[in-house]
N, C-alpha and C positions, 0 to 999 in steps of 0.2 A: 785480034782486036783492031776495029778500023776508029784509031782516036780522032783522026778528021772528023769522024762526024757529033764526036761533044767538043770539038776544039773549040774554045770562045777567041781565037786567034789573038787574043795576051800575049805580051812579051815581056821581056825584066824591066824594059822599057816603061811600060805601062805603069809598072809598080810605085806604090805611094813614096820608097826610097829606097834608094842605090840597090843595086843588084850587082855586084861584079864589075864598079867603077870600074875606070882608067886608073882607079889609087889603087884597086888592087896589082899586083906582081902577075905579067900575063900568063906565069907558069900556074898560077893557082885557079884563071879565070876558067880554063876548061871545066875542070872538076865542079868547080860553082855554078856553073851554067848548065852541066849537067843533070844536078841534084833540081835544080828550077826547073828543067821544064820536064823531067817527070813528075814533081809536086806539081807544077801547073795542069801539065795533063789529069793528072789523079783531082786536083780542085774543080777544071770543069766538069769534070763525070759527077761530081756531087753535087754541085749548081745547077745542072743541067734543065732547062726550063719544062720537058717533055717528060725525061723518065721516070716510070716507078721506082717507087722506093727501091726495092726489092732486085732491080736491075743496077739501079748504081751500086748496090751494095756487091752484086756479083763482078761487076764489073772492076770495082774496086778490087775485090779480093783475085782476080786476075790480073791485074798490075800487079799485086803485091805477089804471084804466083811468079811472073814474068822476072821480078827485079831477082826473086832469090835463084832463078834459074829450074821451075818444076812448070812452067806451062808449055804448051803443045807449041803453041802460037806465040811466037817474042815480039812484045810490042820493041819498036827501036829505043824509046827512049829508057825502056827498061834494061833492054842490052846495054846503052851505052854509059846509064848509070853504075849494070853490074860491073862491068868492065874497067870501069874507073876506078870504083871500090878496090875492086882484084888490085889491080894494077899501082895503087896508092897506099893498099894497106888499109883504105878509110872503110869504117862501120857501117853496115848499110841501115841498121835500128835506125837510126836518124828518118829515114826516107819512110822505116814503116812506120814510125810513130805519126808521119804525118798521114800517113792511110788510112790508121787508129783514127786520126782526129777528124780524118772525111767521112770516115763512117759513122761517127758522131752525129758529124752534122746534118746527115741523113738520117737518123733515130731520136734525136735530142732536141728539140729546137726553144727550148727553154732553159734559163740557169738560176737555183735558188738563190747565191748568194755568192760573195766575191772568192771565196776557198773553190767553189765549184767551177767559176770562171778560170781561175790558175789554173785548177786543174786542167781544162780544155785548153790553155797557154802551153799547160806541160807536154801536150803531144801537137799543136797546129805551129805552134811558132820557139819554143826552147831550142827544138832540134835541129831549127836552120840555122840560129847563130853556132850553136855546137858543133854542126857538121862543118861551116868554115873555118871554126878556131881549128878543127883538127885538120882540114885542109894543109891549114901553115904550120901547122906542129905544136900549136901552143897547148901549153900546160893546164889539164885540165882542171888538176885543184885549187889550181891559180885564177882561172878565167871565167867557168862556167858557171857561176853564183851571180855576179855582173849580168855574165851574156843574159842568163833567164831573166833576170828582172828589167835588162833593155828589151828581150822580144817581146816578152809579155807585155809591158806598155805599148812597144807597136801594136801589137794584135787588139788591145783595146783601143788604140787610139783608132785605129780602123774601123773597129766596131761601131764608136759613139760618134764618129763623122758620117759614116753609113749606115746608121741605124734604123732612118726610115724607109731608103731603099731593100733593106734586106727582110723587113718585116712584109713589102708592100708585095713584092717580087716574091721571097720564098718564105714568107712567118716562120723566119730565123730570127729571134730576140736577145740578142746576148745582154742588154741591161738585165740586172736580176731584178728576180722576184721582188727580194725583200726591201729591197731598195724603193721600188715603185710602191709599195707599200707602206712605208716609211714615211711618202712625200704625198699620198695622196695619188699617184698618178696610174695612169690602166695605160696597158699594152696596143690597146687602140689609138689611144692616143698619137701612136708612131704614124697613124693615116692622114693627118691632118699636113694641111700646109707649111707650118710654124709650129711652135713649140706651146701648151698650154704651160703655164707656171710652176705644176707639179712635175710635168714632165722635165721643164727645164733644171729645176732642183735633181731629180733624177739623173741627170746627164752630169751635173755636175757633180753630185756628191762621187760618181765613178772615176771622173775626170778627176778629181780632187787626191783618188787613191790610186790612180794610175803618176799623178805626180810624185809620186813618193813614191812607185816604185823608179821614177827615172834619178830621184832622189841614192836610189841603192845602184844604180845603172854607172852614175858620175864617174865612177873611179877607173870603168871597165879600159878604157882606150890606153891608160898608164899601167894597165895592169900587163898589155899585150909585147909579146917579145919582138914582132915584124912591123916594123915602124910603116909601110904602108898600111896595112890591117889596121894599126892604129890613128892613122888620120881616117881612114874610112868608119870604124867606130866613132871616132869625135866628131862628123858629118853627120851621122846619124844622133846622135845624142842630141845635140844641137838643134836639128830638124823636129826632132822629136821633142823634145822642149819648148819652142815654138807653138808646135801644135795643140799642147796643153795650155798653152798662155791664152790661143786664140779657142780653144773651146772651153774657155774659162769665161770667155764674154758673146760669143758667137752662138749662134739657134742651126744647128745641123740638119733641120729641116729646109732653115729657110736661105743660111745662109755658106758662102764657098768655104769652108775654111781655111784651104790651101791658096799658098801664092800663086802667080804666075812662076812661069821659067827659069824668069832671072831674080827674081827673088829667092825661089829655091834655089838657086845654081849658089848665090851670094850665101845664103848662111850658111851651108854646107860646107862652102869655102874657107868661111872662117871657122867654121867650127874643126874643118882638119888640120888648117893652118894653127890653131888655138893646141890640138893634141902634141903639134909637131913643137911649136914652140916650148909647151912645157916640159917633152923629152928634152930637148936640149940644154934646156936650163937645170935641173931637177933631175933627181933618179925617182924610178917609180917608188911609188908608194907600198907597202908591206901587205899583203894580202888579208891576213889577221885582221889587220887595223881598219880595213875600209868596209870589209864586205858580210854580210850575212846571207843566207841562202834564202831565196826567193819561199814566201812564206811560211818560213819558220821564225 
């Protein structure tokens, strides 16, 4: 497989938030950067502006060939994920869940309703907070109820910030059906400059249930045993709560809704600095007592 040629040349860099900060422990960043750019490689092959269907999907199922060790041809970043895996004891499921979820999005490109969207949360984005909680060893009946209901908000918040780039480029819709339904508003709509008023009802009523789940997400950074890991969750929560505030009043067609640099650099900041502080004051919180499992 020559992945130069679907490489959209992305980096963790690029991404909406933190990838393997400097608050992570440099011994854990290898393995994190690992897991990212063969999900990144696997995510351009499904993007991919030229190929058939029919090719990303093989293509796809050749990474997923490569990572467990049965294809002719090893892509690298499949070697050096297997390799990690091996060598760490870490699950490589994590990696094919999100191959699951690329092939998805090469067959699927519509969602009836919010159950269907999680579930598409449960294989594109659950398995990357999962795979760095076990990165650091944390406990996963402790942690993984949190993580899913913080990725899951990421992966929508991405969604409803980029929703009319993804319609325009691949007629990817991840607002649901029913939704648009609900408010009046059609799928086309995503074409437009700005937001018509049903559409923007629509954005919101998602935004509205993506807050509640960062609502279930609060607890996740107290919940973690590696005090780096846990300011880098509280960065992210933070960020991520933001984002719902501003697409709470902002039109994603028309308008940024990301800061600059230093605006993201500063809430971040605080928001780990915020994790760090209430470990120290405080023992975490009871696991029981905060968390429910991401749509149940």
């Amino acid at each position: 497989m020559d992945l130069a040629q679907t490489s959209s040349g992305k980096t963790h860099h690029d991404e909406n938030f933190p990838v393997a900060s400097f608050l992570i422990a440099p011994r854990h960043r290898a393995p994190i950067l690992a897991f990212y750019e063969f999900v990144r490689a696997a995510d351009d092959i499904a993007d991919h502006a030229t190929l058939g269907a029919q090719e990303k999907l093989d293509r796809l199922d050749a990474l997923d060939d490569a990572l467990m060790g049965k294809a002719e041809e090893d892509a690298e970043v499949a070697r050096r994920l297997r390799e990690t895996c091996q060598e760490r004891g870490l699950d490589p499921q994590h990696a094919r869940d999100l191959i699951a979820a690329f092939k998805r999005d090469v067959t699927q490109l519509r969602y009836r309703d919010w159950n269907d969207l999680i579930d598409y949360c449960r294989y594109s984005a659950m398995p990357v907070g999962r795979f760095v909680c076990d990165v650091h060893g944390e406990d996963a009946g402790r942690v993984w109820a949190a993580n899913d209901a913080l990725c899951a908000a990421l992966q929508v918040i991405n969604h409803l910030q980029d929703c009319g780039k993804d319609y325009r480029n691949l007629d990817r819709v991840y607002l649901t059906q029913d939704s648009f339904a609900a408010h009046g508003a059609s799928v086309e709509m995503l074409a437009q400059e700005s937001s018509p008023p049903p559409l923007l009802a629509t954005i919101r009523d998602l935004n509205e249930k993506t807050a509640r789940l960062l609502d279930q997400s609060r607890p996740f950074a107290d919940l973690i045993d590696d005090t780096r890991l846990a300011m880098e969750v509280g960065a992210i929560q933070t960020l991520a709560e933001h984002l719902v505030a501003r697409l709470a009043v902002a039109d994603p067609l028309r308008d940024n809704v990301h800061d600059g640099k230093f605006g993201f650099a500063l809430k971040g900041a605080m928001g780990a600095l915020g994790a760090l502080l209430r470990r120290i004051s405080r023992p975490r919180r009871p696991v029981s007592e905060t968390v429910t499992r991401t749509g149940q």
